[in-house]
C-alpha positions, -999 to 999 in steps of 0.1 A, spaced: 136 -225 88 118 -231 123 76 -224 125 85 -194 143 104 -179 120 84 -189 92 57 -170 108 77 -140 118 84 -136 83 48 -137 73 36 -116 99 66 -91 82 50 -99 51 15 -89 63 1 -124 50 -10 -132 86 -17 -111 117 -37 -100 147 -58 -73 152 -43 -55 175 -55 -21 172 -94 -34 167 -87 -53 195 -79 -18 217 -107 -14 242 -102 -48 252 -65 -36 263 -76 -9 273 -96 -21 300 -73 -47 307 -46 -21 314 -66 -4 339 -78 -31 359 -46 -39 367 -34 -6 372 -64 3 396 -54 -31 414 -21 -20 416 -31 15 431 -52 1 458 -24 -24 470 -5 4 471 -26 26 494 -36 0 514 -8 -21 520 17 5 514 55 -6 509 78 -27 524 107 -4 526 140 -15 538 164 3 561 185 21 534 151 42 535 138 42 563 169 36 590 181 8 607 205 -19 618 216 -47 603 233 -79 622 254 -103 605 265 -130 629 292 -162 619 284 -193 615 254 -201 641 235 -236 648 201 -215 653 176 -215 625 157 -188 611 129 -192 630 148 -190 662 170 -164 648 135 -142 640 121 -151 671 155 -137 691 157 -107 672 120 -96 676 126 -104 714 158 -80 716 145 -55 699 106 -52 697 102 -46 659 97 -66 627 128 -81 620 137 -99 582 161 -127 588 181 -144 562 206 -177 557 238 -170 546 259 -195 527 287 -193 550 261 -204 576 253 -173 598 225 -151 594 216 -119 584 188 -97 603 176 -64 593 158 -47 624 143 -6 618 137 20 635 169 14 660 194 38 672 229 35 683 223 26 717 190 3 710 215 -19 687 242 -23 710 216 -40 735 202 -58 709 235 -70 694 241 -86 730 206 -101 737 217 -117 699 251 -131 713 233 -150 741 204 -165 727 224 -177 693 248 -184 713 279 -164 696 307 -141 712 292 -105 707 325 -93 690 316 -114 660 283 -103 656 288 -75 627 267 -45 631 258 -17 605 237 14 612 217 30 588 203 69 597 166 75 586 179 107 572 200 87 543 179 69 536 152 103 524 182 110 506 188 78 486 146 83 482 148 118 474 176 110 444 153 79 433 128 99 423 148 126 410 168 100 386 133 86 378 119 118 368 152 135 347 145 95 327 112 104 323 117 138 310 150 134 289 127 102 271 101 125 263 120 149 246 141 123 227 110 107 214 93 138 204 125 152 184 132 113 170 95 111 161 66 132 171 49 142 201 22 116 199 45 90 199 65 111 230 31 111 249 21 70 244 55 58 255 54 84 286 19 65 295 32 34 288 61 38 311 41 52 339 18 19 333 49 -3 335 55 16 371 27 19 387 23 -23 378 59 -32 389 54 -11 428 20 -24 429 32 -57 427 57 -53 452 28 -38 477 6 -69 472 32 -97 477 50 -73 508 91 -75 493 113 -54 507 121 -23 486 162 -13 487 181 7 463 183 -24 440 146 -20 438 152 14 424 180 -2 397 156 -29 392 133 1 381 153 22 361 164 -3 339 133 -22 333 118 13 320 153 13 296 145 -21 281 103 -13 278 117 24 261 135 3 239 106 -26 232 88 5 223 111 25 203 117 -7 177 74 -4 169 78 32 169 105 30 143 86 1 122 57 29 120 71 55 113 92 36 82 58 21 72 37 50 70 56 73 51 41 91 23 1 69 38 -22 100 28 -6 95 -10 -22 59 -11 -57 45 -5 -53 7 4 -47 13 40 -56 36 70 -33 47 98 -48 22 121 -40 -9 97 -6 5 89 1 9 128 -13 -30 131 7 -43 108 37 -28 123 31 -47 158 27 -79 138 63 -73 118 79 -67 152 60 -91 169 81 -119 172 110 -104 177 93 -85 208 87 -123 217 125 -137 216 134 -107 234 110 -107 263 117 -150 261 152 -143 264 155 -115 291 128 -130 314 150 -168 316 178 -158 332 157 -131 356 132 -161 363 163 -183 375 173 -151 401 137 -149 413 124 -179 417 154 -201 419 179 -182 434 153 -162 458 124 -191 465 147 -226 462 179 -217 479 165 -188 499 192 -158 488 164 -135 494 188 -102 486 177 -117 455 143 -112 454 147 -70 457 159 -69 425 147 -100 408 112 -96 411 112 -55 399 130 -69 369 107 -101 364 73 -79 363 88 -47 347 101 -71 315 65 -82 308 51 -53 317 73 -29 295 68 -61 267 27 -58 273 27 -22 272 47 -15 240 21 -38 220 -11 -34 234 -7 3 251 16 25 233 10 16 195 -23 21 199 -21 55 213 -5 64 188 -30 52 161 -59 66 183 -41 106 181 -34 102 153 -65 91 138 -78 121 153 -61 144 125 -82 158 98 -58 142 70 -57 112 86 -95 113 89 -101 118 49 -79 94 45 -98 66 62 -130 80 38 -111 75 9 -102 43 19 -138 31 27 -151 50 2 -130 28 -26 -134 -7 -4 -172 0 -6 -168 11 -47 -149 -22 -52 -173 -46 -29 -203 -35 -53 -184 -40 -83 -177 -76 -73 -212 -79 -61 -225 -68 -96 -197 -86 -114 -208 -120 -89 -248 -114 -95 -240 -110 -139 -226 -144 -134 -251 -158 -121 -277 -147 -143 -277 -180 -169 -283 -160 -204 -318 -162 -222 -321 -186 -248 -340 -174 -281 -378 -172 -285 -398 -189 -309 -403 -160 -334 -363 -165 -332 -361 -195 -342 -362 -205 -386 -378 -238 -397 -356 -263 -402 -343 -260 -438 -360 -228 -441 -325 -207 -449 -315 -233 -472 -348 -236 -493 -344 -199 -500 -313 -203 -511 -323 -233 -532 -351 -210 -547 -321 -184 -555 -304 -208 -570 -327 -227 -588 -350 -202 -607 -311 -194 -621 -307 -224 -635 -343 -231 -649 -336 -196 -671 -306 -213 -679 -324 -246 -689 -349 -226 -711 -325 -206 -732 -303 -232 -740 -331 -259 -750 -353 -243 -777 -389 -256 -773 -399 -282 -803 -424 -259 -813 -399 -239 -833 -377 -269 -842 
């Protein structure tokens, strides 16, 4: 068997772990750093958002001899906007211009012909209306709240409402990191930004749901025993699901990291990146917040409950009863015993000569009767 499963199985075992819960402040304020970061990217930056949102045009022309650069610098000519321009394996280009109407792309689609030096009828143009893309925004949200809501009330009928109200914080953690992200390094948002979304809050739900379901198995029937406290119970839980969090995480983020920064960064398919990168931070996030956030919610409510409160007495009260029994147990041993005084100790011979005595007055009565003096002889 391989180190790592030999420790996964002692972590099952409880033989080894980590301190997770203890440890929970320090997450804590880990957790919102990042999320206040996050936040203020957000309202300063604000987001990239591409033209299925916001309305636009997009170009795509055949195979060109331009480069991006020129491409960029043509397109921002033509049609006095921001442009994104991108390489296309068949050797055209695609640009993505905003904000443009009908007749602003038709102009712009000519100035394009010219300076890339294409006929115009080749030049594919696509027109996106600002007021599809508030729907497609409108229905995000709408999708991502119905999630939210229909995950709540599994949770709390599956399990309890604790456990319904640390996964709902964890996914709005794993959120508010993954758009925050995407404000600070400026990606475009599209619809597969949304998809990107949904299903890296399915995959942190399910992260979540596995130490959910190790808890709950664990602590049945924990105010009936006095070893262990909710908190510790709730620890070793993470710690039996802890690798397997691991491989999971390991597994899903290789083949995501090969889109991102392969695919995207190396061979420039930056339709790649939309997507890529809400999956790539969402995966680590929902894998971060399952461990460190959500479990010890959970233990932190729960703890709160007047059972689970005399429990943890109980608990200390017998640890404490059992640490001064060893203490006094330890301190007896060390205590060499006393050896025995003087008044203890007999002369040497002493027992003996009083036995001799007993025994020889005995046999001197003996000795007289049976030898008549010669007085009467």
């Amino acid at each position: 068997m391989s180190k790592l499963g030999n420790l996964g199985a002692r972590l099952y075992r409880g033989e080894v772990g980590y301190d997770f819960i203890g440890k929970r402040k320090v997450w804590y304020g880990v957790s919102i750093l990042i999320t206040i970061t996050a936040v203020v990217a957000l309202a300063v930056q604000g987001l990239n958002l591409g033209i299925e949102f916001k309305g636009g045009a997009v170009f795509t022309t055949p195979k060109t001899e331009a480069s991006v650069a020129q491409a960029q610098e043509a397109a921002e000519e033509a049609s006095g906007h921001q442009v994104i321009v991108q390489k296309l394996g068949s050797g055209g280009v695609r640009i993505q211009v905003s904000g443009v109407d009908t007749a602003k792309s038709d102009q712009i689609k000519a100035e394009l012909a010219t300076d890339l030096k294409v006929p115009a009828n080749d030049i594919n143009a696509e027109l996106v209306g600002p007021s599809w893309g508030a729907q497609i925004a409108n229905k995000a949200w709408m999708g991502l709240g119905v999630f939210m809501i229909l995950c709540v009330i599994y949770l709390a009928i599956a399990f309890e409402w604790r456990m319904a109200v640390a996964a709902l914080i964890a996914l709005i953690h794993d959120i508010t990191i993954t758009v925050g992200i995407y404000a600070l390094v400026g990606f475009e948002v599209t619809p597969g930004t949304v998809i990107g979304l949904l299903t890296i809050l399915g995959y942190s739900l399910y992260d979540t749901v596995v130490v959910f379901d190790s808890l709950k198995e664990q602590s049945k029937g924990i105010t009936k025993q006095t070893k262990q406290t909710y908190s510790e119970v709730a620890n070793l839980s993470i710690n039996s699901t802890l690798v397997r969090s691991i491989n999971t995480t390991v597994v899903a983020l290789l083949p995501v990291a090969g889109l991102l920064f392969i695919g995207g960064g190396v061979l420039g398919a930056g339709m790649l990146n939309d997507i890529s990168l809400s999956l790539f931070v969402g995966l680590a996030a929902g894998a971060y917040s399952s461990i460190f956030i959500a479990t010890p919610l959970v233990a932190d409510l729960k703890e709160r409950e007047p059972q689970m409160k005399a429990l943890k007495k109980r608990v200390l009260a017998k640890r404490a009863q059992a640490a001064a029994k060893s203490e006094s147990q330890a301190a007896g041993q060390d205590e060499e015993p006393a050896g025995p005084g003087p008044e203890d100790v007999a002369p040497a011979g002493a027992a003996w000569g009083v036995v001799g005595q007993r025994r020889t007055q005995p046999q001197a009565r003996n000795r007289g009767r049976g030898r008549p003096s010669g007085k009467r002889r």
